[in-house]
Each structure stands twice: as structure tokens, then as C-alpha cells.
C-alpha positions as CSV (number, residue, x, y, z in Angstrom):
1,X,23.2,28.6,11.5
2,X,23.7,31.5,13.5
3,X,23.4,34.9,12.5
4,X,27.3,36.0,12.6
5,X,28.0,33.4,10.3
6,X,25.2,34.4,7.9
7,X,26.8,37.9,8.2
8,X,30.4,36.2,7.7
9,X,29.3,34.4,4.4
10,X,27.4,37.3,3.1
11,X,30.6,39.5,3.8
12,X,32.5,37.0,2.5
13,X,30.2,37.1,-1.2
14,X,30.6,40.8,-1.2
15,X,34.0,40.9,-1.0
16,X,34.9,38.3,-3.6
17,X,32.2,40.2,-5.7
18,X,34.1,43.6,-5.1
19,X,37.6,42.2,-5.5
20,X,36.6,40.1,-8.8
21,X,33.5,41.3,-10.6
22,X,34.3,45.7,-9.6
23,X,32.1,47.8,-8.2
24,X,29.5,46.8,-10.5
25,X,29.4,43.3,-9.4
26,X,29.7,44.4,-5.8
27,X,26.4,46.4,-6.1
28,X,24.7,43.9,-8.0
29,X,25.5,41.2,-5.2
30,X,24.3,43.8,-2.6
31,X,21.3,44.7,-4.1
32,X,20.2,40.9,-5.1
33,X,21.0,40.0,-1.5
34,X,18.8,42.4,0.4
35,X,15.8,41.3,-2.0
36,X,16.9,38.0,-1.1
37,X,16.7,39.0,2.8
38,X,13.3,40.7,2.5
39,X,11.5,37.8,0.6
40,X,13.2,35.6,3.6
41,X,11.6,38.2,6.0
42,X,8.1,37.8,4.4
43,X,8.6,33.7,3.7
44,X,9.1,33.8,7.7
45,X,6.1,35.7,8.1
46,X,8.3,38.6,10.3
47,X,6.8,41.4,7.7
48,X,3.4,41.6,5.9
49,X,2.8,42.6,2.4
50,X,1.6,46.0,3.3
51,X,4.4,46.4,5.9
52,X,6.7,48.3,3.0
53,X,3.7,50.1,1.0
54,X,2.4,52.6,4.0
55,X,3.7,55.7,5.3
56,X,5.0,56.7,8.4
57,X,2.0,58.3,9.6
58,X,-0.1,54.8,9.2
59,X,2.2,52.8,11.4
60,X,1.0,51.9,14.8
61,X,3.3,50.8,17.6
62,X,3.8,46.8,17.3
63,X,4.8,46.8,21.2
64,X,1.4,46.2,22.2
């Protein structure tokens, strides 16, 4: 599935949550949906565990 559609669908969620559920439900569906995109990340193996726990000053350039 490409990524536009993923964005389409997602969009799509949002929207019916906003226009049904409020504001509330709208947040709720964002909020649950980019914990839902961060475990993907980590399931894929694109982020590491400590990747979200250091600060700026301990990242190192990834580019090589």
C-alpha cells in the first residue's frame, strides 16, 4: 500500500472522528494513531529504543 493512501485513510479516520465523535474524539484518534505509527517505526526496526530517550546534544549524524 503506498504511502498516500495510508495518508488518505488516516485523513479519512480523522475526519469521520472530528465530524462524529467532536474535538475530543478527533484528538483521541490523533494521538492513538501516532503511538500507533511510532511502535510501527520501532516493529520495522527504522528507530531504536533509545532513539526517543536522548537529547539533542547525544545524537550523532546517521549519514555516515
Amino acid at each position: 500500500m503506498s504511502m498516500a493512501m495510508v495518508g488518505m485513510i488516516a485523513g479519512m479516520a480523522l475526519g469521520f472522528a472530528g465530524y462524529f465523535g467532536g474535538f475530543g474524539a478527533f484528538l483521541l484518534v490523533a494521538a492513538l494513531g501516532a503511538v500507533g505509527f511510532v511502535a510501527g517505526r520501532f516493529l520495522e526496526g527504522d528507530l531504536q529504543p533509545g532513539d526517543l530517550f536522548r537529547s539533542r546534544g547525544d545524537r550523532r549524524d546517521r549519514r555516515g
